[in-house]
N, C-alpha and C positions, 0 to 999 in steps of 0.2 A: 130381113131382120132389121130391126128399128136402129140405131146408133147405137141408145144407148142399152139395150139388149146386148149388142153387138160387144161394148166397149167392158160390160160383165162379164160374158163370155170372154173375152181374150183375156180378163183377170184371173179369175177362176183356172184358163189354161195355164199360166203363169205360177200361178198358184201351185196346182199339181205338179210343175215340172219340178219346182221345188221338191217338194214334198217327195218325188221319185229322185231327185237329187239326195235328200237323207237320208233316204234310205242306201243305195247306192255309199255314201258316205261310212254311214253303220256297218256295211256289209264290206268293204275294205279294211275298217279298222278290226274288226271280228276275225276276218282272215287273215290276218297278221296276227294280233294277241293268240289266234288258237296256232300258232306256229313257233310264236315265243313260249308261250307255255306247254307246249304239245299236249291239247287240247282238243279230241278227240271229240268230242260233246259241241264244244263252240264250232269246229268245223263242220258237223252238220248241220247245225243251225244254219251258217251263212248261206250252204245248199237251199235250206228251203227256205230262206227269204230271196234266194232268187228267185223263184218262181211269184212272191207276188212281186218284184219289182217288172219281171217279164209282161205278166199281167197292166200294168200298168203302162206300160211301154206301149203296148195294146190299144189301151183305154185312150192315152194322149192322141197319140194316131189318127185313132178316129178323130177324136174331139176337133184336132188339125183339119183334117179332109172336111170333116164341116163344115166348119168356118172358113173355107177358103169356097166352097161350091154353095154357098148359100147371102155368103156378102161380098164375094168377087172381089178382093181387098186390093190394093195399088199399092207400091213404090212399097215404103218404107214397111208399112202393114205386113203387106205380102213378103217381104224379107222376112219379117218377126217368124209368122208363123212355118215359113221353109224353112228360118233355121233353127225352130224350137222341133221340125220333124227330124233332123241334122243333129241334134241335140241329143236327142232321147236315144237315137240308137247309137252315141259315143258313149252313153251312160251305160244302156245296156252292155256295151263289150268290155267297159270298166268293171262293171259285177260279174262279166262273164268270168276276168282275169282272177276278180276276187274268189270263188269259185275256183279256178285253178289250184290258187293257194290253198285253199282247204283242203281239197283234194290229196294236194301233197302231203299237207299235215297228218292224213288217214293215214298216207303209206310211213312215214317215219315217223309217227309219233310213240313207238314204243321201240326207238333207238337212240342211245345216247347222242347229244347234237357234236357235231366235228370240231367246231369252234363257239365261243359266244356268240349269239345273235346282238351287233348292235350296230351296225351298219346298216340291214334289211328292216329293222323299227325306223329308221335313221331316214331311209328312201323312202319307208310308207305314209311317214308323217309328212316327206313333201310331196309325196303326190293326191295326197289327201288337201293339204293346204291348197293345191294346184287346182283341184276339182269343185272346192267351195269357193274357192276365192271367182274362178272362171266362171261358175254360176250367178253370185252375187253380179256379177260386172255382166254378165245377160239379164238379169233382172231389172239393175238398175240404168242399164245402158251407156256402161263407164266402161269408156275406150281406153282411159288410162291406166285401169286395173287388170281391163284387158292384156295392155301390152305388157303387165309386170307379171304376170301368168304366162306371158309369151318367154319373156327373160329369162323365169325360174325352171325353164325346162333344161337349160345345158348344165347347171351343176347339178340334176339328176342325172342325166347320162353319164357326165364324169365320174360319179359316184359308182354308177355300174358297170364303169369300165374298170375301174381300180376292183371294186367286191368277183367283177369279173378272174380278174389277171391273181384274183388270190384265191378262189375257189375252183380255178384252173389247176393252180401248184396242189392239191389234194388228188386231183384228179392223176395228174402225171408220175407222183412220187413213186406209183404201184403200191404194195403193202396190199393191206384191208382191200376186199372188193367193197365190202359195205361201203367205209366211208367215202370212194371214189363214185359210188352211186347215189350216195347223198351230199356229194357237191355239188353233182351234176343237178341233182334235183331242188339246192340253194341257186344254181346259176337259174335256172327256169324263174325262181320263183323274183328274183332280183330284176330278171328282164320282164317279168307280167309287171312291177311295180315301176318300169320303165314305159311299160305300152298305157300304161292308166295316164302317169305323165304325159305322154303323146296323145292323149283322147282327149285329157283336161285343156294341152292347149290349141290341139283340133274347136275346141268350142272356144277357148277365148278369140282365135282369128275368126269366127263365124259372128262372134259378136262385133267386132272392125266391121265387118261386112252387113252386118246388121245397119248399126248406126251410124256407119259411112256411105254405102255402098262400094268400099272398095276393098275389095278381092287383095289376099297373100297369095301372091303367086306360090306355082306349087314348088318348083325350083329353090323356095325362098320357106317351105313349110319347115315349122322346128327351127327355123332362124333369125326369127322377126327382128330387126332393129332399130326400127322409129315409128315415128307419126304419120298414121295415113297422111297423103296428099304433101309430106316433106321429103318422103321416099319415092326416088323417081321409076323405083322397081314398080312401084305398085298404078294399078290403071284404071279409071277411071269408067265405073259401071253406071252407063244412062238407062235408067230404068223410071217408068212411070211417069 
């Protein structure tokens, strides 16, 4: 394949990654709004925009395994595209968790909710910001956007631990079976907008690695705290 054939192609996959990033995007916000709203309609929707983000997931894949068995690519190249295959299925189990939510939504969406929702909007708009911002910074090969996608992961968890420690107290009070089964089923959905969190910055550390070469240790995953190569945690990948 000619260069610049070559340098098309890895656009174009770029491109799509995007584009199965929007979607993915869409498909987190949708399952959240049909859970504030219990919205029974919108959470079938987000069901079947999974299937074409799946689809998709698919399509990159391949596009991937091409370009790497057809232009043989080195060093930095060959990072891109391993970790744009690295990518795709952190987005996939982003959409999968979105999915989850809706699911939920089916089962209580014709029972009054136990508390306001405003915490679970609260965590989805950051793990949404987590997921576009960590894209962007694979796009544009910004290690420093990266690492602020690495940052914003712990006051998500803190978030979850508090929505935790209070959708626990429903659960123990006794009373209602209902509502102690629709805590339970708030805790689920609190910690999928926690695992999205952990997937967005599963891919900001794959972009470090991208346009470093140097690896978050796994010890050190969900806890990033500096600049490749000023972090003595982190080591030094000879590649190409």
């Amino acid at each position: 394949m000619p260069r610049e054939a070559y340098e098309n192609e890895l656009q174009r996959l770029k491109e799509e990654l995007l584009k199965m990033g929007g979607l993915v995007e869409e498909l987190t916000a949708l399952a959240t709004r049909s859970l504030a709203d219990q919205d029974e309609e919108t959470a079938r929707r987000v069901i079947r925009l999974d299937d074409v983000i799946d689809r998709m997931d698919d399509e990159i894949e391949e596009r991937c395994m091409r370009l790497i068995a057809l232009q043989q690519p080195l060093a930095r190249d060959l990072r891109l595209i391993g970790g744009i295959l690295k990518v795709v299925t952190d987005l996939e189990r982003i959409a999968d968790y979105g999915v989850n939510i809706a699911e939920i939504t089916l089962r209580i969406a014709q029972e009054p909710l136990i508390k306001p929702l405003i915490d679970i909007p609260r965590m989805a708009a950051m793990a949404q910001e987590m997921t576009r911002h960590s894209l962007d910074s694979l796009v544009r090969q910004d290690v420093r956007l990266a690492e602020e996608v690495c940052h914003a992961d712990d006051p998500v968890d803190e978030l979850y631990s508090s929505l935790f420690d209070e959708l626990i107290g429903f659960v123990l009070e006794g009373g209602e079976a209902r509502r102690a089964t629709q805590a339970i089923n708030l805790i689920f959905v609190a910690r999928y907008l926690e695992r999205i969190a952990d997937h967005a910055t599963n891919i900001a550390e794959r972009v470090i690695y991208i346009v470093t070469g140097e690896r978050v240790p796994h010890q050190l995953k969900g806890h990033y705290t500096g600049t490749p190569g000023a972090n003595p945690a982190f080591r030094r990948r000879q590649e190409g």
